[in-house]
Backbone as ProteinMPNN parsed JSONL, in Angstrom:
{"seq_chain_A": "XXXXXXXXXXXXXXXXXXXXXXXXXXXXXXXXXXXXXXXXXXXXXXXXXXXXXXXXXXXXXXXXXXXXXXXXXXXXXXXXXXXXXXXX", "coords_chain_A": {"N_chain_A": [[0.817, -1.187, 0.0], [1.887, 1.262, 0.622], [3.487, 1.557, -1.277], [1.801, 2.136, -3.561], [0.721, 4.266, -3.048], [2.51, 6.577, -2.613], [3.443, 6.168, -5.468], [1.599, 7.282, -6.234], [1.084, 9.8, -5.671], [3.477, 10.471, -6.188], [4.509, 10.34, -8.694], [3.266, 11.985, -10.801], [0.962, 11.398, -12.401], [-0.946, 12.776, -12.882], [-2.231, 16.167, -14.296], [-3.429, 17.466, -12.582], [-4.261, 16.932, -8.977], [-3.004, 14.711, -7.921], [-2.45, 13.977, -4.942], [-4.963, 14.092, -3.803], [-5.409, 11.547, -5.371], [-3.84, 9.563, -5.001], [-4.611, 9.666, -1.539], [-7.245, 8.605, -2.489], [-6.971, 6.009, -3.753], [-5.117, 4.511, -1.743], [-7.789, 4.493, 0.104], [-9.315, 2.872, -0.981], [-7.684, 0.925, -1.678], [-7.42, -0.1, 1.387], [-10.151, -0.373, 1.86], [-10.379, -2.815, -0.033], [-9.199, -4.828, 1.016], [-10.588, -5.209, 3.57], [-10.036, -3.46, 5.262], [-12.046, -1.632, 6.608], [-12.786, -0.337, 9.266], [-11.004, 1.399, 9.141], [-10.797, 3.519, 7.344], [-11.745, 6.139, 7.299], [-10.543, 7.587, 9.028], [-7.884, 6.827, 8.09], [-8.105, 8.576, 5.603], [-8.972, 11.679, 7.181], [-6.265, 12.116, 8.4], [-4.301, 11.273, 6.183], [-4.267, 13.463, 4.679], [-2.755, 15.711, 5.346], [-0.39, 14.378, 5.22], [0.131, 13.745, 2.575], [0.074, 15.94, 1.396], [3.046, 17.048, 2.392], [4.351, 15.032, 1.48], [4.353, 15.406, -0.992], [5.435, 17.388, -1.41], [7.986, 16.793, -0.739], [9.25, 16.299, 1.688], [8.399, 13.785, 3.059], [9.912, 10.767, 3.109], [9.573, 8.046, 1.535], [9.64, 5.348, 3.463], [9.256, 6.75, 5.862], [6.888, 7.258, 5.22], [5.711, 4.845, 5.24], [5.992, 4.145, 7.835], [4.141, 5.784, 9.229], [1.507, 4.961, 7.397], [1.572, 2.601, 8.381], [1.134, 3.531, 11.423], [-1.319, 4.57, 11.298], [-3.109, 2.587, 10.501], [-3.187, 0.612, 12.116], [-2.414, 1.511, 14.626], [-4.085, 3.49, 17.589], [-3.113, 5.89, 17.691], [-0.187, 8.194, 16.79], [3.114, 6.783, 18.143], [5.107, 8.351, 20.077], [8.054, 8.726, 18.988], [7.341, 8.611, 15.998], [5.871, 10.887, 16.169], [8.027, 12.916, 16.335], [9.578, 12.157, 14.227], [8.082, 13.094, 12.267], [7.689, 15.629, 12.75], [10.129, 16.846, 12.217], [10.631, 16.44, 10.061], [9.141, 18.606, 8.854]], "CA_chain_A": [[0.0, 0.0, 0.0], [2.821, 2.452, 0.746], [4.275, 2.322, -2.856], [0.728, 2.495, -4.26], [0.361, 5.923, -2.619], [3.906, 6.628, -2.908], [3.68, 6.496, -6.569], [0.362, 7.989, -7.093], [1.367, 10.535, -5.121], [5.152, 11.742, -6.124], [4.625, 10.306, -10.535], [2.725, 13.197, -11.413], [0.339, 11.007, -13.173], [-2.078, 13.752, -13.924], [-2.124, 17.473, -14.514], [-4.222, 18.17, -11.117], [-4.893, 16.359, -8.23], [-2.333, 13.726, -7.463], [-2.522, 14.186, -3.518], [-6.033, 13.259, -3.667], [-5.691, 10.227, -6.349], [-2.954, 8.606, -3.935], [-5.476, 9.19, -1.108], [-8.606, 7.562, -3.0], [-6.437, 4.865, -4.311], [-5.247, 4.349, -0.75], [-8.856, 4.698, 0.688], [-9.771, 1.779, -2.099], [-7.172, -0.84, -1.459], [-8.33, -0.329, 2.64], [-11.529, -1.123, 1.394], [-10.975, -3.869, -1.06], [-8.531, -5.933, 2.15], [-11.172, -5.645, 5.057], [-10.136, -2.342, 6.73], [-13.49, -1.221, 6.548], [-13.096, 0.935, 10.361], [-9.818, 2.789, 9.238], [-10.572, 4.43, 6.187], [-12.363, 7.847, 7.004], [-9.286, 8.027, 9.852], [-6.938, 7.116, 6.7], [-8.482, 10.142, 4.601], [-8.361, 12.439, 7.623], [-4.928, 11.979, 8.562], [-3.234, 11.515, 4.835], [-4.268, 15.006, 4.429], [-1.5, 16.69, 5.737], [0.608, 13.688, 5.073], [-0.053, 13.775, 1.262], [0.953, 17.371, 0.886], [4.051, 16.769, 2.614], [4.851, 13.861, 0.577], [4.543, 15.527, -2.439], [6.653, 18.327, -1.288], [9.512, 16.332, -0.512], [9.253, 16.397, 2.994], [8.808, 12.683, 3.205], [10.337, 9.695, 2.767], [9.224, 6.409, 1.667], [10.11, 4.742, 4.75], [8.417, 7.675, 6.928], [5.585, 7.075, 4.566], [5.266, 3.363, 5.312], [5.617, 3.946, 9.205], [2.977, 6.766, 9.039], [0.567, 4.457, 7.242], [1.227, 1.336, 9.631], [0.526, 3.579, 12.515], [-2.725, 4.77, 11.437], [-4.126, 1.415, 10.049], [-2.988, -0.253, 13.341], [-2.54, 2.223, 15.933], [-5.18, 4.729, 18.301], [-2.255, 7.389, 17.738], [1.145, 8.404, 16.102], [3.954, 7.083, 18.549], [6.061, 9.633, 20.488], [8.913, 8.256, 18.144], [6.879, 9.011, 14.859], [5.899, 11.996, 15.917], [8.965, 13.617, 16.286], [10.042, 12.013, 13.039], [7.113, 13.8, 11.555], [8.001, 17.235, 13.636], [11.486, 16.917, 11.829], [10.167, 16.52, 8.187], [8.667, 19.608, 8.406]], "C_chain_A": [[0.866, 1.257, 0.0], [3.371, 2.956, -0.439], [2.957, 2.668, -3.601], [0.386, 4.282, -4.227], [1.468, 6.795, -3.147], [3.766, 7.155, -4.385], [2.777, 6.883, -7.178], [0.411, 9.222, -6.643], [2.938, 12.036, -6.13], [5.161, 11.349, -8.483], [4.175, 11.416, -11.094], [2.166, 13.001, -12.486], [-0.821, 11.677, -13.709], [-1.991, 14.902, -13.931], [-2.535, 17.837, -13.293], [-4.497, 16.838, -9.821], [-4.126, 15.03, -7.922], [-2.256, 13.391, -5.85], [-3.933, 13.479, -3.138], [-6.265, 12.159, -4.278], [-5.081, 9.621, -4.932], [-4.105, 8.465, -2.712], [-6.407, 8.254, -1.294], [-8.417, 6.2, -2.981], [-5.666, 4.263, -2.461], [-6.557, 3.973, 0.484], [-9.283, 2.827, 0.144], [-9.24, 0.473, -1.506], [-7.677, -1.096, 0.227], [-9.443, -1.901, 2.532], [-11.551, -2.161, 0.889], [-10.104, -4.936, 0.098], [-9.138, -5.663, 3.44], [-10.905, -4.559, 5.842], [-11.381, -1.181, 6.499], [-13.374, 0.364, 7.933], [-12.088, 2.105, 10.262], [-9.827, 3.909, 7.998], [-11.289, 5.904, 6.269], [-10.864, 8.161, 8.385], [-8.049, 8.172, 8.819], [-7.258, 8.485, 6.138], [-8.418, 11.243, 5.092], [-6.662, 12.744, 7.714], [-3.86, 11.783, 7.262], [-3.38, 13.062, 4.583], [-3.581, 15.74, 3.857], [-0.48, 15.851, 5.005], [0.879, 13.76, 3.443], [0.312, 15.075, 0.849], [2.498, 17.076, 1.371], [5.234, 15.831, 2.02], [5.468, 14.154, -1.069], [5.717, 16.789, -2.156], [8.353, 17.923, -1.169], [9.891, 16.102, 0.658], [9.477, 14.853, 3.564], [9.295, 12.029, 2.814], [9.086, 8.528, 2.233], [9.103, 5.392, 2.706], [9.304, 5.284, 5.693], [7.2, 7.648, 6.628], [5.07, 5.716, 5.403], [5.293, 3.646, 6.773], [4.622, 5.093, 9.864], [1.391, 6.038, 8.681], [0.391, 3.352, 8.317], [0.713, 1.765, 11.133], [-0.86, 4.279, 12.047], [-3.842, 3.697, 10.97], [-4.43, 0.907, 11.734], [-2.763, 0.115, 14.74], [-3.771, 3.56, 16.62], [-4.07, 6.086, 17.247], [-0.952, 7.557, 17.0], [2.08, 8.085, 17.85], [4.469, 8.069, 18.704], [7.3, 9.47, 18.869], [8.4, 8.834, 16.821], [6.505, 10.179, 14.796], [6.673, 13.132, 15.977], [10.17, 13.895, 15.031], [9.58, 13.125, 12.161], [7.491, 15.34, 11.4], [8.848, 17.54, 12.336], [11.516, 16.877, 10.134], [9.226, 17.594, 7.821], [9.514, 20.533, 8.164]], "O_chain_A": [[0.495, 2.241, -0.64], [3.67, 4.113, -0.738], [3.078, 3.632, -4.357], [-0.007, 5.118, -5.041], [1.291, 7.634, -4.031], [3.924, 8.353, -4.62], [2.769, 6.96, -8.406], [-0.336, 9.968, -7.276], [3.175, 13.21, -6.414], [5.73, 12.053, -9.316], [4.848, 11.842, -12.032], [2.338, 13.71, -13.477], [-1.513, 11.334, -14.668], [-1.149, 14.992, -13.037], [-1.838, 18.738, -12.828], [-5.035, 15.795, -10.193], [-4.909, 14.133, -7.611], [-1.902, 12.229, -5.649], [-4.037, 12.53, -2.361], [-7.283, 11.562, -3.928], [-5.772, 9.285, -3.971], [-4.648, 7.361, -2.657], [-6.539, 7.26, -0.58], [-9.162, 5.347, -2.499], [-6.133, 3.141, -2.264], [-6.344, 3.336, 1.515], [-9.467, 1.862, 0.885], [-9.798, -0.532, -1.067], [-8.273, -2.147, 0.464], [-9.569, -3.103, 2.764], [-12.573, -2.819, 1.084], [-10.502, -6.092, -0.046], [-8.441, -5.812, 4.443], [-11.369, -4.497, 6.981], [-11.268, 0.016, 6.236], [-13.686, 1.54, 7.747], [-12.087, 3.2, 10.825], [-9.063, 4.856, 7.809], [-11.323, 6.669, 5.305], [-10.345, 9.275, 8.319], [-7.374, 9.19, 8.662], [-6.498, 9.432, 6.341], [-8.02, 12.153, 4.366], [-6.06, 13.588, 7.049], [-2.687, 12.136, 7.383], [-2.391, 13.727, 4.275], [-3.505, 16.262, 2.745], [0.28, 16.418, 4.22], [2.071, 13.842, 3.145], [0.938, 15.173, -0.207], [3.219, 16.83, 0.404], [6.463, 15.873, 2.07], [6.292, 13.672, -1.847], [6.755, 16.904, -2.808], [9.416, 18.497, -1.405], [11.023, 15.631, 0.76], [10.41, 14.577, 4.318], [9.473, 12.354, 1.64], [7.935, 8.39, 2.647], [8.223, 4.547, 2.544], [8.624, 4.536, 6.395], [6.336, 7.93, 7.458], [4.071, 5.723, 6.121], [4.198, 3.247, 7.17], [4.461, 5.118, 11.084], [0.363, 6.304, 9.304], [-0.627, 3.183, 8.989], [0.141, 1.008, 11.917], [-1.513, 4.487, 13.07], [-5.063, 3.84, 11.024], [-5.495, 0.853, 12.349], [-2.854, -0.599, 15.739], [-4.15, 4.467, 15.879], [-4.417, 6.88, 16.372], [-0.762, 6.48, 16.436], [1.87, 8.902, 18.746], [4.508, 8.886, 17.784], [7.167, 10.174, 17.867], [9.156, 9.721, 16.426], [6.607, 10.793, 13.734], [6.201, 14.242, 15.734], [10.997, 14.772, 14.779], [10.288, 13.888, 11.504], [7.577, 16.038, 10.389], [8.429, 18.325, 11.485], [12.349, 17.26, 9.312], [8.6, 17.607, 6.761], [9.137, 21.609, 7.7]]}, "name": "protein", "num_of_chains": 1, "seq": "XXXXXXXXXXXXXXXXXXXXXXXXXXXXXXXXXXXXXXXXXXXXXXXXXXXXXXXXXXXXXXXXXXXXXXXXXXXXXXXXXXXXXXXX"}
């Protein structure tokens, strides 16, 4: 899921709106593997993360431990969120 976003995100597969494709397409695969309760928390929380992403701000790596804590965690780790802090 991380490169799906990842690369719908940073390819610049369409003239407008790549921040929100990667979301959708993120929202989608959720949906199509059973995470039915995380996906309006996914769509809040990529938000921010999806601008940032495209800016350059993130990583790949910071991506993938960004998504694993909001599929699977209440909250962003202290640890992640200082990562986060630091990629701004």
């Amino acid at each position: 899921m991380t490169h799906l976003v990842f690369v719908a995100n940073k390819s610049h597969s369409f003239l407008d709106g790549n921040k929100r494709i990667a979301i959708a397409l993120g929202m989608k695969f959720l949906l199509n593997n059973g995470y039915l309760f995380v996906v309006q928390k996914f769509a809040e929380k990529m938000e921010a993360v999806s601008y940032q992403l495209a800016a350059g701000r993130i990583t790949k790596d910071l991506l993938r431990e960004i998504i694993c804590s909001i599929v699977y965690e209440d909250d962003y780790p202290e640890e992640l969120k200082l990562k986060n802090i630091e990629s701004f």
